[in-house]
N, C-alpha and C positions, 0 to 999 in steps of 0.2 A: 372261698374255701369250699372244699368239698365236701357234702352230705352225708354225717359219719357213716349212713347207712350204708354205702359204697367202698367209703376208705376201710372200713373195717371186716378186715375177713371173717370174722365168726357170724356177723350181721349180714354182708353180701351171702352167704352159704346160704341164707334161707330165705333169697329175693325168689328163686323160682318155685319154691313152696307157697310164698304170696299172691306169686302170677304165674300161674301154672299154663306153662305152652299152649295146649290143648285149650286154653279155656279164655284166650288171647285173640279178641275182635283183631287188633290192631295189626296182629303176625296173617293173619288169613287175607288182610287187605295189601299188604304190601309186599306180601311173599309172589304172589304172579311176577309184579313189576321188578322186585328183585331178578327172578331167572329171565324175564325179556331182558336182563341188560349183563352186558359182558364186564363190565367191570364197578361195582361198588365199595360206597364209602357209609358205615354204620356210623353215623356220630353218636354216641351216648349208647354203645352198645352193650354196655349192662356186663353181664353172664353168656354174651354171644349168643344166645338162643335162637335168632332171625338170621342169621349168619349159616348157624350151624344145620339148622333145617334146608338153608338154602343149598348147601353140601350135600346134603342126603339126600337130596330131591334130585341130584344129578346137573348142579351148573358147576361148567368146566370155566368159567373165567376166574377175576381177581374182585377177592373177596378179601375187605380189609376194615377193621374193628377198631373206632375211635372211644379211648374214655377217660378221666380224668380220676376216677375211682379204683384206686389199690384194689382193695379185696374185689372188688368188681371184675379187674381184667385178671386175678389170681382164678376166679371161678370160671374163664374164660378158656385161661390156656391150660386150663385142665380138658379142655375139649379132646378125642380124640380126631375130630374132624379133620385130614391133612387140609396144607396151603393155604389157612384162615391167617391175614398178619394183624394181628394184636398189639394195638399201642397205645401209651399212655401218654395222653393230651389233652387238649382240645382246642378246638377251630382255630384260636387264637395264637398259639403256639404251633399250629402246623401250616405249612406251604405245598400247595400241591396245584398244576395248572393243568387244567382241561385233561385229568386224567381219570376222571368216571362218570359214566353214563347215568348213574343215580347216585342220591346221595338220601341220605332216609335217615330221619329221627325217630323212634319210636317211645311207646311208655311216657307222653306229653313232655320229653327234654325239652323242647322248645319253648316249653315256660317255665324253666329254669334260667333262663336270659333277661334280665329284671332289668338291665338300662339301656335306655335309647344308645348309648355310646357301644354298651358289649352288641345288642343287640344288630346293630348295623354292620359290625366288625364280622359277625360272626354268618348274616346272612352274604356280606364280600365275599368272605374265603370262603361260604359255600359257590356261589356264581364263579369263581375263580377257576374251582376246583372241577365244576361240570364242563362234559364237552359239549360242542356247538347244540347239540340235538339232547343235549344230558336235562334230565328232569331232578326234581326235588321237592320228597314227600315228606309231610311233617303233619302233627293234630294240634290244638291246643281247645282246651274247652269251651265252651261256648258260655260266657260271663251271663250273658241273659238267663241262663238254666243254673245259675246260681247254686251249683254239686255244693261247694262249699259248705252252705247250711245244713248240710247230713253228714258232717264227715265227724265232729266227735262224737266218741265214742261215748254211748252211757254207761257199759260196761266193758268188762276186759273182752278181747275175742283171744280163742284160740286157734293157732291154725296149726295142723299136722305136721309132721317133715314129707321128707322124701315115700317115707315107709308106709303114711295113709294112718288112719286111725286106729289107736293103739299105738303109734310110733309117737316120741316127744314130743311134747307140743310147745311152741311158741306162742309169749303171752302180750298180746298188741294193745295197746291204746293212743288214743288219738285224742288231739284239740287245737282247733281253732284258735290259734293267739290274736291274733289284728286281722283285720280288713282295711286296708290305707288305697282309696283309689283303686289302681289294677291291680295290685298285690297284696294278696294272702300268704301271711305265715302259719304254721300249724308246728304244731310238737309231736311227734312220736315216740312213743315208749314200746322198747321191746326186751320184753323178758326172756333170757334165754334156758333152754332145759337145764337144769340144776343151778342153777342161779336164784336168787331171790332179789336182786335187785334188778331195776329195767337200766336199759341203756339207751338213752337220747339221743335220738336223731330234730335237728332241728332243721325247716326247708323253707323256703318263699318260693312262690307260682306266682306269675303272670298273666292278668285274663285279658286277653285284647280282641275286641272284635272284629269281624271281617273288612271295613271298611279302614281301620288302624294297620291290620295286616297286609292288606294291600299298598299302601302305604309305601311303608317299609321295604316290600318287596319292590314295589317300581324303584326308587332310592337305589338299591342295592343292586339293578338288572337284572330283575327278573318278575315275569306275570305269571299269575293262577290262572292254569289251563283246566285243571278241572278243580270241582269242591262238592263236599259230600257234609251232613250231617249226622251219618252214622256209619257204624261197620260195617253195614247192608247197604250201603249207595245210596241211602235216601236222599233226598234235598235237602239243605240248610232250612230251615224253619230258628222264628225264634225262639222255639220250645225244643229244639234239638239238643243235645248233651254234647256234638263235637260240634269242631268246624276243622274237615280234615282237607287238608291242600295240596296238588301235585303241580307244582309251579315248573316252568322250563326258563331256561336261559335266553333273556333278546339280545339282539346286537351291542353295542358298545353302543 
């Protein structure tokens, strides 16, 4: 099922209030990589925002937006950005061969893939979908730096809309339901402006570490060329917050 936060358009309207472009380690790291490549595949491309910059910034190739979330791809193709294609999928339901240079997850989708069986289906039809020389960039957190244990909330937060403070505010909470092995479930609560009641978003993540990741990715054909433990290039440490990976395609 999808994460009502996504399926519902009043909810998705206020995901880039949440993650304000501007204030996005993860767009500043994979937007280069985007424009070296002639033709991308955004899986889990939210509100298009990493698409839609990649537009403005002057890349002339094929630029195409994978998501699974209704309101999500509604706040999308409201883009004015021409030749962005927007579609409602995911990995699993789509087929595509050796037709892009990158393929990018951003906002940690990728630990949104909670079983060994989605998870290997879903890294195929990435390797499927890359060309010979095609790369594939993705983060998931780093389980040793344990984020988790900060994430409920003690109190409500508010966060602005579009308009900055003084404009409506959206009224957030958060918690931590289970910890089971690699997956964490959490509850979101969001209040919206003139509303009095929240609306539930429920999610499970995936913590897997480098040595599981790679795994996976040999399984599926494909090695980590490079890995970073932050949005700045760092090195992976075990006290790093990510573990971000631009894996390429090997032979058959």
């Amino acid at each position: 099922m999808v994460d009502s936060f996504f399926a519902d358009p009043a909810l998705a309207s206020w995901y880039d209030a949440l993650s304000p472009t501007g204030e996005r380690g993860d767009f500043g790291f994979y937007l280069p990589r985007v424009m070296a490549a002639r033709s991308v595949l955004d899986v889990g491309c939210g509100t298009g925002s990493l698409l839609a910059l990649a537009r403005e910034a002057g890349h002339k190739g094929r630029l195409r937006g994978l998501d699974p979330g209704a309101g999500m791809l509604e706040q999308a193709r409201r883009r004015p950005e021409p030749d962005i294609e927007w579609i409602a999928g995911d990995l699993e339901s789509t087929s595509w061969e050796r037709k892009f240079d990158f393929v990018v997850m951003t906002g940690h989708t990728f630990q949104e893939l909670l079983g060994d069986d989605e998870l290997r289906a879903a890294l195929g039809a990435v390797r499927a979908a890359l060309t010979d020389g095609g790369r594939f960039g993705f983060e998931t957190r780093n389980p040793l730096a344990r984020a988790w244990e900060s994430w409920t909330t003690q109190a409500p937060v508010d966060v602005p809309g579009p308009g900055g403070y003084g404009s409506p505010v959206l009224r957030m909470t958060r918690q931590v339901r289970s910890v089971e092995g690699e997956i964490v479930s959490l509850r979101t609560g969001l209040t919206l402006p003139g509303e009095h009641t929240a609306r539930h978003s429920d999610s499970s993540l995936r913590f897997l570490g480098a040595d599981r990741l790679d795994a996976f990715l040999a399984d599926a054909g494909l090695v980590a060329e490079e890995r970073y433990g932050d949005w700045d290039g760092g090195p992976p440490t075990d006290a790093s917050p990510e573990i971000i990976t631009v894996a390429r395609r090997t032979p058959a």
